[in-house]
Residue, then its C-alpha position, 0 to 999 in steps of 0.5 A: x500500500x502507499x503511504x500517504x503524503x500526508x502520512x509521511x509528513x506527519x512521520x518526518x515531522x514528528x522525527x523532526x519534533x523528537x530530535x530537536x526537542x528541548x529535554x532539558x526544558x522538562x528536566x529543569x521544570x521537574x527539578x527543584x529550583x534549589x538543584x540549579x545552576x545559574x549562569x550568565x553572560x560577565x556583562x550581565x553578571x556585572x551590569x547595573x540594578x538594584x532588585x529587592x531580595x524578594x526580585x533577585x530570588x525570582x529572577x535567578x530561579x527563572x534563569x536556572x531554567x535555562x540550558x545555557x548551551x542550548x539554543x531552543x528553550x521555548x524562552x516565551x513560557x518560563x514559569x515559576x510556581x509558589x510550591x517551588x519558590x518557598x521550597x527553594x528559598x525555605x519560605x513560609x509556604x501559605x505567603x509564598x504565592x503572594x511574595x512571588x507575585x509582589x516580586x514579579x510585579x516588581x521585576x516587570x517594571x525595573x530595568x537592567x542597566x549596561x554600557x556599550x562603548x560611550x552608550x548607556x543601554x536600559x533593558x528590561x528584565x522581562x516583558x510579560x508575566x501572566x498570573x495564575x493565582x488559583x493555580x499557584x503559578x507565574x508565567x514569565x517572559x524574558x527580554x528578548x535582548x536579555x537572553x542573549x546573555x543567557x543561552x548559547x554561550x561559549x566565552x565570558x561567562x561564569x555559572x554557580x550553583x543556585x543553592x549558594x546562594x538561597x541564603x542570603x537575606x541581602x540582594x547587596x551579597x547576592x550582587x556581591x557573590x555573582x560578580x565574585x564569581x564572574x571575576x573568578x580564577x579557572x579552578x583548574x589553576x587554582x587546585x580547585x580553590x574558588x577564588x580571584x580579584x580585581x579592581x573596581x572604581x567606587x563608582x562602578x561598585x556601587x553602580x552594580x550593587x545597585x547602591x542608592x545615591x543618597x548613601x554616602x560613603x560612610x553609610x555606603x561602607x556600614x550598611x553595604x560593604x561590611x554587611x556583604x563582608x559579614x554575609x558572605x563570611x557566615x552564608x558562603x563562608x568566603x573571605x571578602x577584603x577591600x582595599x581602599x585606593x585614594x586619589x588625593x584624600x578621596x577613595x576612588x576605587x577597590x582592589x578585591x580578593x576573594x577566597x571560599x574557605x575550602x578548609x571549613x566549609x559549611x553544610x549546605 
């Protein structure tokens, strides 16, 4: 008997379908957020935002969601439920819906700032997110001139693992932690050792941390540098130093260093 035309359509495609379909996408989906790994382009890693704890929470659980080396996630639905968001960050499960919500509310009207060259860019993080309170769920959809900077990448980029990070109650360390960890050694050289530095304007450093212009030096270095510092010792059990650089009597910039104490490490 022939096969139909139709019929054989219908099997090529379906090969087709099988072939290039993103495993990954349900793999990540039927995974705890908490088993994720982050990864992001240095640029965005070292970008300009201030995002609430809350808003950098949900941003990183959706990028975990990606396969970075992949370039066929279906980007349109990225969906984070409240089950797996207060699993993930130890939240107190009867408000998780609401604090995940309130997040993406905010995460729809901030924006991310870059430079290219002498140009200043301003993107969104996402351009929709659809509510589906009696399911539980939110369904995102990430900036199109974000990702980019998120999937297919092969040079300057760095990755962590998400559970790294599920304690912090600062999003000034979490800002902190990332560009720590865009900035650090291939372990390969290191004997397996997370560690780096680097030097950063002031202007720069609180540029992305995201630091409020009202906060002068004195608050800027109580309120954030000594608190990341704090933080990133008990939560992640790395060593952060700072070592001002002046111009005049001015500090101008940061030489930092950076160690995890492999030695002592704290239970995950």
């Amino acid at each position: 008997m022939t096969v139909s035309m139709d019929a054989q359509l219908a099997k090529i495609q379906s090969r087709l379908e099988a072939k290039t379909a993103n495993k990954n996408k349900h793999e990540l989906e039927n995974r705890n957020i908490g088993d994720n790994t982050v990864t992001k382009s240095h640029s965005l890693s070292r970008a300009y935002y201030r995002f609430s704890i809350g808003e950098k929470r949900v941003m990183e659980a959706l990028i975990s969601r990606l396969h970075p080396m992949r370039s066929d996630n279906e980007l349109q639905d990225i969906e984070i439920t409240a089950v797996d968001y207060a699993k993930a960050y130890s939240l107190d499960s009867s408000n998780s819906y609401s604090e995940l919500s309130r997040a993406v509310d905010g995460l729809t009207t901030k924006v991310i700032q870059s430079t290219r060259g002498k140009y200043l860019i301003k993107n969104p993080l996402m351009i929709e997110a659809i509510y589906k309170e009696h399911e539980g769920r939110v369904v995102c959809t990430i900036n199109p001139r974000i990702v980019p900077h998120l999937i297919g990448l092969r040079e300057q980029f760095s990755s962590y693992p998400l559970i790294k990070a599920v304690n912090f109650k600062s999003s000034y360390t979490w800002r902190m932690y990332e560009i720590l960890v865009s900035w650090a050694q291939p372990k390969a050289d290191t004997g397996g050792v997370f560690c780096g530095w680097f030097t950063v304007s002031v202007d720069e450093l609180r540029k992305m941390l995201g630091v409020p212009d009202s906060y002068k030096h004195g608050i800027f270095n109580k309120r954030v540098l000594e608190h990341v510092t704090n933080e990133l010792s008990q939560k992640s059990n790395i060593t952060l130093k700072l070592e001002p650089k002046k111009t005049s009597r001015k500090i101008t910039s940061y030489k930092i260093t950076f160690m995890e104490n492999e030695q002592h490490k704290l239970p995950l």
